[in-house]
N, C-alpha and C positions, 0 to 999 in steps of 0.2 A: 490408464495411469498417466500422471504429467508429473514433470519435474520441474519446479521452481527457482531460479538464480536473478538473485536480486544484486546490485551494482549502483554504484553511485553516492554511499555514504562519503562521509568526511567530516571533519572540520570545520566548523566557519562560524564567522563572527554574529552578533545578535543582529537582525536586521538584514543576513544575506538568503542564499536561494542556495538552493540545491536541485537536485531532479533525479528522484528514484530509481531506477528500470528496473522491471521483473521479466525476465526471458522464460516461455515455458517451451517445455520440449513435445514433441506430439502431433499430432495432426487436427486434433481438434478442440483446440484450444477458443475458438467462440461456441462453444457448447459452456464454456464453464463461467459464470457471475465472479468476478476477479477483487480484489480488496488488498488494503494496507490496514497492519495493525501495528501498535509498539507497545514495547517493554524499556520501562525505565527502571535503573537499579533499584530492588527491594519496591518494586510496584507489580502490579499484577499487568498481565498483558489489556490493551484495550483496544477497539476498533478505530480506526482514522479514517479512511474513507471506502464506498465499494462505488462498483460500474457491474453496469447489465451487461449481456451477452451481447451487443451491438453498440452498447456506447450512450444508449440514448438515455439512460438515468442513470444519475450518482446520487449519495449520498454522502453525508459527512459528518463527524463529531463536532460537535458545536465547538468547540474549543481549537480547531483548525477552519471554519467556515471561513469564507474570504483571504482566503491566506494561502491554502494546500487546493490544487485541482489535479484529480483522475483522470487520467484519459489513456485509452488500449488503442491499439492499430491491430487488429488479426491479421492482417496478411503478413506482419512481421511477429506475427506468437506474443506480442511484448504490451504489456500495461506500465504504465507510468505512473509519478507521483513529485506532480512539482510541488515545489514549498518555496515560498515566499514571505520575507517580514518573518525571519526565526526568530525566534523568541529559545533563553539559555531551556524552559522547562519542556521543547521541543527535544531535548535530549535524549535518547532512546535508541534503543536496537528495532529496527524497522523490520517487519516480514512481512510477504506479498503471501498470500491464500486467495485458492482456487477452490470452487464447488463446483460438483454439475446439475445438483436437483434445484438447493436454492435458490433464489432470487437475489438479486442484491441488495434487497431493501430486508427478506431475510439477515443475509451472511453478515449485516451491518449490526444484528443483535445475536450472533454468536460466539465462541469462542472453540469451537471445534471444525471449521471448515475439512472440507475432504483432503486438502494438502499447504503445506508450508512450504514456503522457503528456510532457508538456513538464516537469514537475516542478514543485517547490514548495518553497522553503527555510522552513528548521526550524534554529532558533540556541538554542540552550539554556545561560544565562549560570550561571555558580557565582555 
């Protein structure tokens, strides 16, 4: 079992940066293919990016490519999610998901991973 606490939403204007954190609890946390997804008000939730259990392949939704990069450190349990050049339709409740079977390239076409976070709002003003 892991528990997910994400941090770092906020505010901020079209064109600024943010940076995610999702802290998992646990000891074995680079067993699990890690991901960001959001929910925008009266949207359906959708995948934004995932990372493999080592780091060494990501993926991303076309519509954050060059813009939002993943990256985890295991020895501190913690996956990230910088975003750069926001755009107002980047607005959304943010949640980190954890698997341990699938791959990342999986969990980047799911919408049921094995664990959520609680999420984290992200308001991006024009």
């Amino acid at each position: 079992q892991v528990q997910l606490v994400e941090s770092g939403g906020g505010l901020v204007q079209a064109g600024g940066s943010l940076r995610l954190s999702c802290a998992a609890s646990g000891r074995t946390f680079s067993s699990y293919a890690m991901g960001w997804f959001r929910q925008a008000p009266g949207k359906e939730r959708d995948f934004v990016a995932s990372i493999s259990r080592r780091g060494s392949a990501t993926y991303y939704a076309d519509s954050v490519k060059g813009r939002f990069t993943i990256s985890r450190d295991n020895a501190k349990n913690t996956v990230y999610l910088q975003m750069n050049s926001l755009k107002p339709e980047d607005t959304a409740v943010y949640y980190c998901a954890a698997d341990l079977l699938r791959t990342a390239q999986e969990l980047s076409a799911t919408l049921t991973p094995d664990h959520w976070g609680q999420g984290t709002q992200v308001t991006v003003s024009s």
